[in-house]
C-alpha positions as CSV (number, residue, x, y, z in Angstrom):
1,X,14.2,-0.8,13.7
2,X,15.6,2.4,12.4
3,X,13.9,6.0,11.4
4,X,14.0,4.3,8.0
5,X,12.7,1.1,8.4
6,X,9.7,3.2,10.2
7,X,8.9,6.0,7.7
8,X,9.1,2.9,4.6
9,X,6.6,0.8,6.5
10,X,4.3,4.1,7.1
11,X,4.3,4.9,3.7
12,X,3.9,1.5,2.7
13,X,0.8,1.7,4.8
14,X,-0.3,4.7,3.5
15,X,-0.3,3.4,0.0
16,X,-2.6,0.7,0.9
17,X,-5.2,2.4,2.3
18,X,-4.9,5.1,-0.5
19,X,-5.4,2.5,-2.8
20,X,-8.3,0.1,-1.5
21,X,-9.7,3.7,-1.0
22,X,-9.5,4.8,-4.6
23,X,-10.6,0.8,-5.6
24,X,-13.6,1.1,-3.7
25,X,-14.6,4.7,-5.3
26,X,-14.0,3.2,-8.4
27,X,-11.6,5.4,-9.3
28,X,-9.3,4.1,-11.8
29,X,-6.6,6.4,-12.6
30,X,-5.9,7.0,-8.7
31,X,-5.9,3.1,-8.5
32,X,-3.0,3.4,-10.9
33,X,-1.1,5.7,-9.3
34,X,-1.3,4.5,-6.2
35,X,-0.4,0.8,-7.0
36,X,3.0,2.1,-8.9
37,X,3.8,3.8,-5.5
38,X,2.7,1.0,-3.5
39,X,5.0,-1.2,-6.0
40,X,7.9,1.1,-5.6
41,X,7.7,1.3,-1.9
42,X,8.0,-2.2,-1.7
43,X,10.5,-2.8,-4.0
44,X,12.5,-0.6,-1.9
45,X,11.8,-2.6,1.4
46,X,12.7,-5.6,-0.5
47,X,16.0,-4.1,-1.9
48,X,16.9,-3.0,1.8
49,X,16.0,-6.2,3.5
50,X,12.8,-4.7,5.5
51,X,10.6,-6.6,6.4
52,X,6.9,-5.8,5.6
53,X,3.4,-7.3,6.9
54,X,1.5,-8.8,5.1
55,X,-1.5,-6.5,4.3
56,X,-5.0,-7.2,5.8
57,X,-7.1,-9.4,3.6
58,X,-9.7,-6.8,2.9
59,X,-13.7,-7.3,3.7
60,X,-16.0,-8.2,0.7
61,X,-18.3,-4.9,-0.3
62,X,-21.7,-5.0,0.3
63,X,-23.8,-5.7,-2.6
64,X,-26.9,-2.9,-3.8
């Protein structure tokens, strides 16, 4: 796997946790942002045959 292939997965990473961060604050706009970057980053993987994980189905929130 190359330097590239590393820092795209890291970021892609990133991005998800950024996101089901800013999903469970309930905070819209960063929600927004970060699912354009997360949707950019893996456009990018897909246009330069990298593979990516599948992401973690995430645990249901607690209710109260």
């Amino acid at each position: 796997m190359s330097s590239f292939d590393d820092e795209l997965l890291h970021r892609i990473s990133a991005a998800r946790q950024a996101l089901s961060a800013a999903r469970d604050a309930g905070e819209l706009d960063s929600e927004r942002v970060y699912a354009g970057e997360l949707d950019s980053l893996l456009r990018l993987a897909m246009d330069n045959g990298v593979t990516v994980p599948p992401e973690a189905p995430s645990l249901p929130r607690p209710l109260g």
